[in-house]
C-alpha positions in Angstrom: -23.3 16.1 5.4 -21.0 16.6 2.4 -17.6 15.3 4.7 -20.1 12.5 5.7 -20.3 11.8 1.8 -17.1 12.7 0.9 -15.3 10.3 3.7 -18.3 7.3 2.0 -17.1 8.2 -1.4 -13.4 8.0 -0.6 -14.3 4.2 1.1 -15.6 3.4 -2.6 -12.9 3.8 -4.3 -9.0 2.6 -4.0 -7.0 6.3 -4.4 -3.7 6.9 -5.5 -1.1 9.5 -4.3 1.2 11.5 -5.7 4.1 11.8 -2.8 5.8 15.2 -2.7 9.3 15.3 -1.5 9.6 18.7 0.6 13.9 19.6 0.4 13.8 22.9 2.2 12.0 25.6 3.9 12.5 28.4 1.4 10.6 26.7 -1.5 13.6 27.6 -4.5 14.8 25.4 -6.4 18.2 23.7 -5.8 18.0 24.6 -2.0 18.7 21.3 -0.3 18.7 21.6 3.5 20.9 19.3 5.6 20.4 17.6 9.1 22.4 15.5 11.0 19.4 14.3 13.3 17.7 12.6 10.8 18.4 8.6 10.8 20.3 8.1 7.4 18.6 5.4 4.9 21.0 2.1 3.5 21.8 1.8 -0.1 21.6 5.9 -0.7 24.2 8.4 -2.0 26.0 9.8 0.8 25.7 13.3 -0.6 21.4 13.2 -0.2 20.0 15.4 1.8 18.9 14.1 5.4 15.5 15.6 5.4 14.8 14.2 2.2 16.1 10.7 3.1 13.9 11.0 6.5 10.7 11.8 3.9 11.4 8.9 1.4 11.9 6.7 4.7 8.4 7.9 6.6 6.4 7.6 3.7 7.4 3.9 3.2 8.4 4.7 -0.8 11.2 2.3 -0.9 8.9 -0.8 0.1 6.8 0.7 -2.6 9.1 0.5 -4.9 10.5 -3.0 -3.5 7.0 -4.3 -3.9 6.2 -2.9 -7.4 9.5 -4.6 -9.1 8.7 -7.7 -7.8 5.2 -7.2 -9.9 2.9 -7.0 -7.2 0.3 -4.0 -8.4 -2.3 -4.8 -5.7 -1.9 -5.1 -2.0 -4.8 -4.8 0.7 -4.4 -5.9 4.2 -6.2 -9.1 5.2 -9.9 -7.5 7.1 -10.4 -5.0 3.9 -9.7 -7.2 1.2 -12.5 -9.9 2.5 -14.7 -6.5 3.3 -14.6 -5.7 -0.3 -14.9 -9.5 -1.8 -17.0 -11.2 0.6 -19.7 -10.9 -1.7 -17.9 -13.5 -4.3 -18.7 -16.3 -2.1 -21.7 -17.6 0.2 -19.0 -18.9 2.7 -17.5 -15.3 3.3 -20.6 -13.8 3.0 -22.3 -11.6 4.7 -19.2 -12.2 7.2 -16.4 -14.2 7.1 -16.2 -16.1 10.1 -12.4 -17.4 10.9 -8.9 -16.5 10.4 -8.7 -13.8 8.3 -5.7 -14.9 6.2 -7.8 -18.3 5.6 -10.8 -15.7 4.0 -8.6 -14.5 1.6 -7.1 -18.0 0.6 -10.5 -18.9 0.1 -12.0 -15.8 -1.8 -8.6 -16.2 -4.3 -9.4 -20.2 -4.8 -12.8 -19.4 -5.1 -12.2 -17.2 -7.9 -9.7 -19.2 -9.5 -7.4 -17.2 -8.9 -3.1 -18.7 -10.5 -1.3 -19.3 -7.4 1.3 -17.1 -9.1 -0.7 -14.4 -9.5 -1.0 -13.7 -5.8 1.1 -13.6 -2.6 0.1 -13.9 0.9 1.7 -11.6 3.6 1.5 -11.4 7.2 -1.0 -8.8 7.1 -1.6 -8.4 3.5 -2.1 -9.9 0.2 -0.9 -9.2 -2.9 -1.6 -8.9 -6.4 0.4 -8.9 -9.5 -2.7 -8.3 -11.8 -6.2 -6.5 -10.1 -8.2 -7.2 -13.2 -7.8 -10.7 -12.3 
C-alpha cells in the first residue's frame, strides 16, 4: 500500500533532480579515473575524464542545458501534457481524440497561450514560462 501511494503521489507532482556526477571508485576527492572505452563528448576539454564525459552524455545534461538557455523552463512530451490539461477544454476532455501534437496546439490556443511563449517538438512541447 504505501509504494502504491507513494508511486500515485510521485504522478501528482512534476520532480526535480539533482544529477550526481560519480569520477571514481574510491570516493576521495580529486581522484579522476580515466577510460578509453568510453565514447568521448564534442565541444569538451580534452583533459576530462571519460567516465565523467560518458555520465554527462547518458543522463542527457547537455540537451538540458541546450534547452534551458534557449528559455524553455517547461517541456512534457505530447500524451502527458494533454493527460494533465485535458480538463481546460470540453474538446480534450475526458479524452482527446486525434493527433496528439494537434491536442496540445489546441489546449495552448485555448488557453491563450503567446505563440512565443511555447514551442512544439516532435515529441514534446515546450514552455518558456509554466505559470502561464
Amino acid at each position: 500500500k504505501q509504494a502504491n501511494d507513494l508511486v500515485a503521489t510521485l504522478k501528482r507532482c512534476t520532480p526535480h533532480y539533482i544529477r550526481c556526477i560519480k569520477p571514481n571508485e574510491t570516493k576521495k576527492p580529486r581522484d579522476w579515473e580515466e577510460s578509453s572505452s568510453t565514447p568521448s563528448l564534442q565541444g569538451t576539454q580534452a583533459a576530462f575524464p571519460n567516465r565523467v564525459k560518458h555520465q554527462v552524455e547518458y543522463l542527457g545534461l547537455k540537451e538540458n542545458i541546450r534547452v534551458r538557455r534557449a528559455g524553455f523552463a517547461y517541456r512534457r512530451q505530447f500524451p502527458k501534457f494533454l493527460q494533465r490539461y485535458a480538463i481546460l477544454t470540453p474538446e480534450t476532455w475526458p479524452r482527446w481524440r486525434g493527433d496528439e501534437r494537434q491536442g496540445v496546439q489546441h489546449l495552448l490556443r485555448a488557453v491563450n497561450m503567446e505563440p512565443d511563449q511555447y514551442q512544439m517538438g516532435s515529441t514534446k512541447v515546450f514552455v518558456k514560462n509554466p505559470e502561464s
